[in-house]
MIMIDREN-42852 format. One record per residue (C-alpha): residue number from 1; residue in three letters; x, y, z. Coordinates in steps of 0.2 Angstrom, whole numbers, plus 5000, padded with zeros to 4 digits. Example, Ala and Ser with C-alpha at 12.3 -4.5 7.8 and 13.67 -1.06 7.14 Angstrom:
BEGIN
R / resi / resn / px / py / pz
R / 1 / ALA / 5062 / 4978 / 5039
R / 2 / SER / 5068 / 4995 / 5036
//
This chain:
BEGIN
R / resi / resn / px / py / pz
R / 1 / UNK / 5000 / 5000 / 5000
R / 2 / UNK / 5008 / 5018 / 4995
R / 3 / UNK / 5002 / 5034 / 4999
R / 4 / UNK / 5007 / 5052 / 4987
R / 5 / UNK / 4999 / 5069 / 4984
R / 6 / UNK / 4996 / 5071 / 4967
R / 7 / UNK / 4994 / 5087 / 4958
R / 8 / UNK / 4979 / 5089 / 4949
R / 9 / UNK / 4976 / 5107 / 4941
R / 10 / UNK / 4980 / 5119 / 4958
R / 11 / UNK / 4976 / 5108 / 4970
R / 12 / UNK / 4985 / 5089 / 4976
R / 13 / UNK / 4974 / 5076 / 4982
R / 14 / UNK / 4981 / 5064 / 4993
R / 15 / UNK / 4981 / 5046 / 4987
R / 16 / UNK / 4982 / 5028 / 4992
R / 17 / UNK / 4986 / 5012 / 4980
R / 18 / UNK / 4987 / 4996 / 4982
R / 19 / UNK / 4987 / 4978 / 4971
R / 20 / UNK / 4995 / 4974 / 4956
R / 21 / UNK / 4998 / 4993 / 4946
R / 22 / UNK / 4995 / 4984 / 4929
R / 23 / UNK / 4982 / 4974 / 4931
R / 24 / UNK / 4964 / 4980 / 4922
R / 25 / UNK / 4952 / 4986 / 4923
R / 26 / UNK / 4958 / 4998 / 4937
R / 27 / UNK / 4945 / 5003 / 4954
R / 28 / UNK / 4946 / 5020 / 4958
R / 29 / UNK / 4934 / 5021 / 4978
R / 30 / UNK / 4928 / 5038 / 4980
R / 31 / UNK / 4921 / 5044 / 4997
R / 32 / UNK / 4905 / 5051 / 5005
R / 33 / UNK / 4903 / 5070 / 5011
R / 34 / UNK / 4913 / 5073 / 5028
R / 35 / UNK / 4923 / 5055 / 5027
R / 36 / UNK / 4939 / 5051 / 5019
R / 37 / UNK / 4948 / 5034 / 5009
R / 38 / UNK / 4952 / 5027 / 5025
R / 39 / UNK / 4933 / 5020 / 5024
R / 40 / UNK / 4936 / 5011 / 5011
R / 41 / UNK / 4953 / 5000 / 5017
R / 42 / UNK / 4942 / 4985 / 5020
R / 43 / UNK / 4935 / 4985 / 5001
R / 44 / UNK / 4953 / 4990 / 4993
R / 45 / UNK / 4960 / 4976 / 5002
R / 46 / UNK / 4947 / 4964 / 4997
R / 47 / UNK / 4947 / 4970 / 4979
R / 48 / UNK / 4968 / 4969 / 4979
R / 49 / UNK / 4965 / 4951 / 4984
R / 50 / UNK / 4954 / 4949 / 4970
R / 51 / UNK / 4969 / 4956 / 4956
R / 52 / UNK / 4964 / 4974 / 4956
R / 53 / UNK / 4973 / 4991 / 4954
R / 54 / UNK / 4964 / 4998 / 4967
R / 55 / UNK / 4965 / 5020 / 4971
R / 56 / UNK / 4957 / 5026 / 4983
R / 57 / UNK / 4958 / 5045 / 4987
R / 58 / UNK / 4952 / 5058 / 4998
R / 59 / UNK / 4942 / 5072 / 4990
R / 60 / UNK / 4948 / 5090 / 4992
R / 61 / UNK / 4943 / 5100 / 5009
R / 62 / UNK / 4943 / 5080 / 5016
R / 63 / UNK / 4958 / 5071 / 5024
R / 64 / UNK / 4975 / 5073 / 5017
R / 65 / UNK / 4970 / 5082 / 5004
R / 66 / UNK / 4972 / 5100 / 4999
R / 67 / UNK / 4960 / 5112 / 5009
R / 68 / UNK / 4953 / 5127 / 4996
R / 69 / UNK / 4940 / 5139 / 5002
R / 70 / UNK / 4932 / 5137 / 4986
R / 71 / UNK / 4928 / 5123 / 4971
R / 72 / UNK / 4914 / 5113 / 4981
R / 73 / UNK / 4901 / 5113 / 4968
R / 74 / UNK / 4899 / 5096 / 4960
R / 75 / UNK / 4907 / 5099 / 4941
R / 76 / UNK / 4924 / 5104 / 4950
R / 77 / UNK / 4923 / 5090 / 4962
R / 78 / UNK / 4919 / 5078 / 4945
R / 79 / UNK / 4933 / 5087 / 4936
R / 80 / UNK / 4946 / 5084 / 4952
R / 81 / UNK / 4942 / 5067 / 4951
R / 82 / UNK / 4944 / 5065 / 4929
R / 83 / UNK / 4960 / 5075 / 4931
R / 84 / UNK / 4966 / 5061 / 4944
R / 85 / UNK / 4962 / 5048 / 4932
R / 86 / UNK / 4973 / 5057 / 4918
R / 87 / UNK / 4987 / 5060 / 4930
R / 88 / UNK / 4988 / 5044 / 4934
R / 89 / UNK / 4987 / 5035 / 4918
R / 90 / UNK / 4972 / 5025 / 4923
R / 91 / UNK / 4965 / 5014 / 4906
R / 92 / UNK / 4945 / 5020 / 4911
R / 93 / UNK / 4944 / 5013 / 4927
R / 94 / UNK / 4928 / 5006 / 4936
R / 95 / UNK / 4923 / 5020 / 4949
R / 96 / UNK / 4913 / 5017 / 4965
R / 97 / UNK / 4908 / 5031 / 4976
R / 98 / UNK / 4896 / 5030 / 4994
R / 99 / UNK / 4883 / 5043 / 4996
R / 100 / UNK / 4889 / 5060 / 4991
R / 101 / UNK / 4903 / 5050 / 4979
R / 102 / UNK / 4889 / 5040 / 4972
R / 103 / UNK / 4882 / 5057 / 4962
R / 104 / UNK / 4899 / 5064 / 4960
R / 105 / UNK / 4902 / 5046 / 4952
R / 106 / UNK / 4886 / 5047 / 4943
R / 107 / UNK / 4891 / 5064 / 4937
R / 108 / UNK / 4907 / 5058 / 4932
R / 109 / UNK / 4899 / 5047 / 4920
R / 110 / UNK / 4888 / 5061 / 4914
R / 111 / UNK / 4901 / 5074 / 4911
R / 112 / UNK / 4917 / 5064 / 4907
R / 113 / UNK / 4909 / 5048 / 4899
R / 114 / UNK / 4926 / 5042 / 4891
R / 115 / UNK / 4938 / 5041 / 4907
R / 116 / UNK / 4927 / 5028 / 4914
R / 117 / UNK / 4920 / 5010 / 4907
R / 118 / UNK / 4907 / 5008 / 4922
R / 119 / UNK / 4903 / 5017 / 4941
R / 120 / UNK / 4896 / 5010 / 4957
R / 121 / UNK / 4884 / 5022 / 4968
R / 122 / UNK / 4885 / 5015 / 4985
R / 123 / UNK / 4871 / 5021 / 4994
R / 124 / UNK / 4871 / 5036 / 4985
R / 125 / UNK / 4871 / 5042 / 4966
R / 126 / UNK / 4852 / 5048 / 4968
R / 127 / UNK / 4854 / 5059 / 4981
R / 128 / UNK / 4842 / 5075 / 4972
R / 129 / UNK / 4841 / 5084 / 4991
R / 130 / UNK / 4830 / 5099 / 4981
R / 131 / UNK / 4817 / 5086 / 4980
R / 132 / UNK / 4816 / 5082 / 5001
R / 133 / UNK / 4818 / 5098 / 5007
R / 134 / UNK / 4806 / 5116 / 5002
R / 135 / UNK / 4820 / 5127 / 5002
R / 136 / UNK / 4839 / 5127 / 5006
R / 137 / UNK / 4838 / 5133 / 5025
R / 138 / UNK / 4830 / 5119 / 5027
R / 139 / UNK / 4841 / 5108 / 5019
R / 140 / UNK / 4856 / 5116 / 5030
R / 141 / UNK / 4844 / 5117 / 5046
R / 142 / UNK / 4841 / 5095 / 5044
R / 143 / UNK / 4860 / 5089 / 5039
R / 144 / UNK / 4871 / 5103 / 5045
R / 145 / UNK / 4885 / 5093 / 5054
R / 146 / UNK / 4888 / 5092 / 5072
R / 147 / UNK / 4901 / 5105 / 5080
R / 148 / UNK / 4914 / 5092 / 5083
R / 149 / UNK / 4928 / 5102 / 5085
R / 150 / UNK / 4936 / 5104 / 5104
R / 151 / UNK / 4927 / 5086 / 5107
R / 152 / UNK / 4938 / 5072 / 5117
R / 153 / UNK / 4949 / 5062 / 5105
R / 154 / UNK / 4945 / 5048 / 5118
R / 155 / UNK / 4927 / 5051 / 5122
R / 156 / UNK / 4925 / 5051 / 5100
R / 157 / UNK / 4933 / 5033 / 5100
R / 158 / UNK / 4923 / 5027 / 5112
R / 159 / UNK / 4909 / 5033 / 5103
R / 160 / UNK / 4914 / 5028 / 5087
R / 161 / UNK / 4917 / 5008 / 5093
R / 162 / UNK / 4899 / 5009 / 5101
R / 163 / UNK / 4890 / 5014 / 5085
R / 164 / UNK / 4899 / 5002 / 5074
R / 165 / UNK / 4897 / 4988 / 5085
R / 166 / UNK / 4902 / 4972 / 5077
R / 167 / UNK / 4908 / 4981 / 5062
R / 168 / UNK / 4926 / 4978 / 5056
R / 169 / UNK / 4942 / 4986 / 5064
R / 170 / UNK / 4945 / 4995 / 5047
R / 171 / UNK / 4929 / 5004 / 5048
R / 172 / UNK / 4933 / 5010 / 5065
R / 173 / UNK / 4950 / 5016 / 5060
R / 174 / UNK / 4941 / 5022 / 5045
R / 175 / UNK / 4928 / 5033 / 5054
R / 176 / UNK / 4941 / 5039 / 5064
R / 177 / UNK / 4951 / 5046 / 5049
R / 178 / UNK / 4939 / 5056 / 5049
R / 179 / UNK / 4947 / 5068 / 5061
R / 180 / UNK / 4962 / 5079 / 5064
R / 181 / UNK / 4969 / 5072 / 5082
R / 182 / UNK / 4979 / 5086 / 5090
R / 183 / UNK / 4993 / 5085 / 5105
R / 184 / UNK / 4982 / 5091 / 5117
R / 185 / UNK / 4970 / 5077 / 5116
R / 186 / UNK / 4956 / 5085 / 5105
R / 187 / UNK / 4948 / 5082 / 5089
R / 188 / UNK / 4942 / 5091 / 5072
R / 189 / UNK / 4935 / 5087 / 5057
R / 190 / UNK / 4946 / 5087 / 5042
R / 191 / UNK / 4932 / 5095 / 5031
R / 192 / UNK / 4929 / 5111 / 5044
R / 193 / UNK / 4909 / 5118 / 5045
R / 194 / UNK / 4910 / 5130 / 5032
R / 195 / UNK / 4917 / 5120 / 5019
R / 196 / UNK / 4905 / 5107 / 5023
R / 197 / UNK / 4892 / 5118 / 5020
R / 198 / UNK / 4896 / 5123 / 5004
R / 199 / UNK / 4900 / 5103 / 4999
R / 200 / UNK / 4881 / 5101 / 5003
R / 201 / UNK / 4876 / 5116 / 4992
R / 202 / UNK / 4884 / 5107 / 4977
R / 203 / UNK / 4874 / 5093 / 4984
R / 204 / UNK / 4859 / 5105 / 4986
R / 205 / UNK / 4862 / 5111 / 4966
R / 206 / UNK / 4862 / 5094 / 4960
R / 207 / UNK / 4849 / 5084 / 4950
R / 208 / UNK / 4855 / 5068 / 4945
R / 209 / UNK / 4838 / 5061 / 4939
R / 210 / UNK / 4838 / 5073 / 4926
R / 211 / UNK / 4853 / 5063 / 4918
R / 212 / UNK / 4851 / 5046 / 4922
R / 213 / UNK / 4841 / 5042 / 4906
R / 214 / UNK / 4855 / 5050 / 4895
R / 215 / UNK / 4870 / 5041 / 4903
R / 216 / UNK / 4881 / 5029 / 4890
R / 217 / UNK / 4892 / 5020 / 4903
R / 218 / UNK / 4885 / 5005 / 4914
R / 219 / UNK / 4878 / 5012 / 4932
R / 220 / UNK / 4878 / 5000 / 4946
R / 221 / UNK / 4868 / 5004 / 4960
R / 222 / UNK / 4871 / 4998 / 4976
R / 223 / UNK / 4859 / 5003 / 4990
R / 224 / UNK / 4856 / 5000 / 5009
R / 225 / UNK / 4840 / 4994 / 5016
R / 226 / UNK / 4840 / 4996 / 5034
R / 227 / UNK / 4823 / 4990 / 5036
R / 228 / UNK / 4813 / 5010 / 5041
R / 229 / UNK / 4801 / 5019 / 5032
R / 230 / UNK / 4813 / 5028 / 5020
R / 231 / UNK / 4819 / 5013 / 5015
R / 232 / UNK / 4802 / 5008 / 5006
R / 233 / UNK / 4802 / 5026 / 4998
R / 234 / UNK / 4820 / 5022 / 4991
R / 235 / UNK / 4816 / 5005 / 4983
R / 236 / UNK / 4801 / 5013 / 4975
R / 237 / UNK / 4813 / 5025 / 4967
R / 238 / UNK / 4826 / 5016 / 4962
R / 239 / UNK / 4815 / 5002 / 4955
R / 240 / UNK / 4809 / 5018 / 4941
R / 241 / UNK / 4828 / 5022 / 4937
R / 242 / UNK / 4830 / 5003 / 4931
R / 243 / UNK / 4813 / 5007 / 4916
R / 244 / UNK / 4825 / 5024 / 4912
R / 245 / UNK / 4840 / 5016 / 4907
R / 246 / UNK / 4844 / 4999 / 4901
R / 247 / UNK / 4862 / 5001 / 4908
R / 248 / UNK / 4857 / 5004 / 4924
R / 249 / UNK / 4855 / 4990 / 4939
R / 250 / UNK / 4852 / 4988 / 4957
R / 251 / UNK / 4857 / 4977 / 4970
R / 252 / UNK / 4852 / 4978 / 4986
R / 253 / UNK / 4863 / 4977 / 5003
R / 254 / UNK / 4850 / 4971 / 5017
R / 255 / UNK / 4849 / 4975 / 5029
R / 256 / UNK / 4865 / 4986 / 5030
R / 257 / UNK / 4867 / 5002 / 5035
R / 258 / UNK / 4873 / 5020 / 5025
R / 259 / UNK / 4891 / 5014 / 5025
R / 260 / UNK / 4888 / 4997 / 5018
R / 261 / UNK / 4906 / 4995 / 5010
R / 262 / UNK / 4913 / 4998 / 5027
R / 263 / UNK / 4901 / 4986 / 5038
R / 264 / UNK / 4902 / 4973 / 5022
R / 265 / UNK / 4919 / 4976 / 5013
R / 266 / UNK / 4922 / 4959 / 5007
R / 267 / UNK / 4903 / 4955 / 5004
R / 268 / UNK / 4901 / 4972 / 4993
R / 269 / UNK / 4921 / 4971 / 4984
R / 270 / UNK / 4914 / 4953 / 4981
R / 271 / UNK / 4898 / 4963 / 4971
R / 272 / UNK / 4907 / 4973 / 4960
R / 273 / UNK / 4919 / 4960 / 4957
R / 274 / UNK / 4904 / 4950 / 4950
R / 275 / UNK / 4897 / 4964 / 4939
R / 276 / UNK / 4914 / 4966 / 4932
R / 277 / UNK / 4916 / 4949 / 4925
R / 278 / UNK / 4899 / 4946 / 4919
R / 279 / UNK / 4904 / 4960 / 4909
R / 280 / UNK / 4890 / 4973 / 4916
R / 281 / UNK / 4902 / 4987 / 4921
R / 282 / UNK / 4913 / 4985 / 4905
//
């Protein structure tokens, strides 16, 4: 496993590859809003086993990445992530990305059709927030983060290993990635308040449904049912993305939570390895 920055257009992302560097197709893992690649070490690893190139990165304002004030809309967070596939020299690698990732994935397919062969939403790639919310103070009011900041290192641990219960150990470390972990024994998010706010006004502008119908490349979906309410509203909806687009599909996690590829790495690795050699994502 190797870890760089890589320059891509003004800013450097921070990267982590591991598996065979020539095998093909490529996996490029992209992350969810206010998390980071560490989330994705147990699905890498399993994929690595599996003869992948696998990359995983951390998106700008997240991890150990570069930290503008500005570029948080979604086409500069799809053209950070087309740049990195050039920079690398990636052959039109299979892209997976979990919740906010999934639409930036899906909107990677939309806007830069030729640097991939297939993506994989992960919980995420339908995510049309205009749609749930009447305005966008609302929006901000029901998924602004919490003030983390100042909070116990320790106490954020514990925390941590209580909600992932049973989980593996590399979606604890994972999730606690998540944070800056200073000398005096405190924590911060990476992504600080502000710039989470404006990731989830790019989210906010989005409309993915408008585009799913014209999409050329394969679409994987990959959803969580945890069993509630919500989760019958999202099968209804993604079983009417399936009539729009013959190169769409779903496949159900169930029950599984939001971060599915971290509480079911090997299971969900073992998923897209699948839909790679039927030849659905080629």
């Amino acid at each position: 496993m190797t870890h760089r920055l890589v320059q891509v257009g003004d800013i450097r992302l921070a990267v982590c590859e591991l598996g065979t560097a020539n095998a093909q197709p490529s996996v490029v893992l992209v992350h969810g809003l206010a998390s980071n690649s560490r989330l994705w070490d147990g699905a890498a690893s399993a994929l690595a086993d599996l003869g992948y190139h696998v990359v995983s990165l951390d998106q700008r304002g997240h991890g150990l990445s570069d930290k503008p004030d500005d570029g948080y809309d979604m086409a500069t967070v799809v053209d950070d992530l087309a740049r990195l596939i050039k920079q690398l020299g990636l052959q039109r690698p299979i892209v997976a990305g979990q919740s906010w990732g999934g639409n930036v994935v899906v909107e990677l397919a939309h806007r830069h059709p030729t640097a991939t062969r297939g993506v994989c939403a992960v919980d995420g790639g339908l995510i049309q927030l205009c749609d749930r919310f009447a305005s966008w103070d609302d929006c901000v009011e029901a998924l602004q983060p919490p003030r983390l900041a100042g909070s116990r290192a320790d106490g954020f641990a514990k925390m941590m290993r209580r909600v992932y219960a049973g989980w593996p150990e590399t979606a604890i470390v994972g999730a606690l990635a998540n944070m800056q972990h200073h000398d005096d024994g405190t924590i911060s998010p990476w992504l600080t308040f502000d710039r989470h706010i404006k990731v989830l006004r790019g989210l906010w502008e989005h409309r993915p449904h408008d585009i799913l119908a014209s999409l050329t490349v394969p679409v994987l979906f990959t959803p969580a049912d945890s069993g509630d309410a919500w989760s019958s509203e999202k099968r209804r909806e993604y079983d009417a993305i399936t009539k729009q687009n013959e190169r769409v599909k779903v496949q159900w996690f169930s029950p599984a939570h939001h971060d599915l590829h971290a509480q079911f790495p090997e299971r969900w690795a073992t998923a897209l390895h699948e839909n790679i050699v039927s030849g659905f994502l080629t």
